[in-house]
N, C-alpha and C positions, 0 to 999 in steps of 0.2 A: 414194303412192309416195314416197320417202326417197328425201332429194336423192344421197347415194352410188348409191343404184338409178338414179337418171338417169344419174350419171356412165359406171357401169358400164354401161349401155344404147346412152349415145353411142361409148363406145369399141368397144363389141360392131359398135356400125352402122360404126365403121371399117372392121374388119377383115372383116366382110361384104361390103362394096365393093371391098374388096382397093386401097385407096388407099397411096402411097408415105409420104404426108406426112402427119404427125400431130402439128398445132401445139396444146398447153394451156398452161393457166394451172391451177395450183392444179387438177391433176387428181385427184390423188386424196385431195385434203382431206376428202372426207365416207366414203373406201371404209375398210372394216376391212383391217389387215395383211396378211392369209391373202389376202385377192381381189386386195392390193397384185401381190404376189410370183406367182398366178396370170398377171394382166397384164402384167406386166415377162416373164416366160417365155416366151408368146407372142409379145413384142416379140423377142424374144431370138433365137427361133425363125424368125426372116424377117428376112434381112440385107436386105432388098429398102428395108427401113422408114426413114425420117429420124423419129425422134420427138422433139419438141422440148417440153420442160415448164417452164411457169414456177415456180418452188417457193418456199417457205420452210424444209420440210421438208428438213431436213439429212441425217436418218436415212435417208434413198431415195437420198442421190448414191451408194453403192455401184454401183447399177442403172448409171450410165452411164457409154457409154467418153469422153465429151465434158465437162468441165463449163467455163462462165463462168461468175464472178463480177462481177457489174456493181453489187455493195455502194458505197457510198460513193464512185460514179463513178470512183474510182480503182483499185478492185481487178481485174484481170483474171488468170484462170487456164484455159489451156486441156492439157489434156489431166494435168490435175492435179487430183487429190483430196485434197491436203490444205489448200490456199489457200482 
């Protein structure tokens, strides 16, 4: 099994359990695009959710309504996508 197959497995087990909170790091670094944009939907889908992701992927901050940046301990940006 393909470490993006676990990823997707654990996120599945989230939403299985119907849990509010959903803390990652580097979630979806091993998933392809297509399953990206699946997941984000279903997040999408349940205002109920707090999803928290740690990234480096820059190209997925579209996906939220929240972003910090905690770069260079000095940047911080909330509710801003372009900082």
């Amino acid at each position: 099994m393909s470490t993006g197959q676990r990823q997707k497995i654990n996120i599945a087990r989230h939403f299985y359990r119907n849990n509010n909170v959903l803390i990652c790091d580097e979630a979806f670094s091993n998933i392809d695009s297509d399953s990206v944009k699946k997941i984000f939907n279903n997040i999408a889908l349940n205002d109920n959710i707090l999803f928290i992701n740690i990234t480096h992927h820059l190209n997925d901050l579209n996906y939220y309504d929240e972003i910090i940046n905690l770069s260079e301990r000095k940047n911080y940006a909330k509710n801003s996508k372009e900082n």
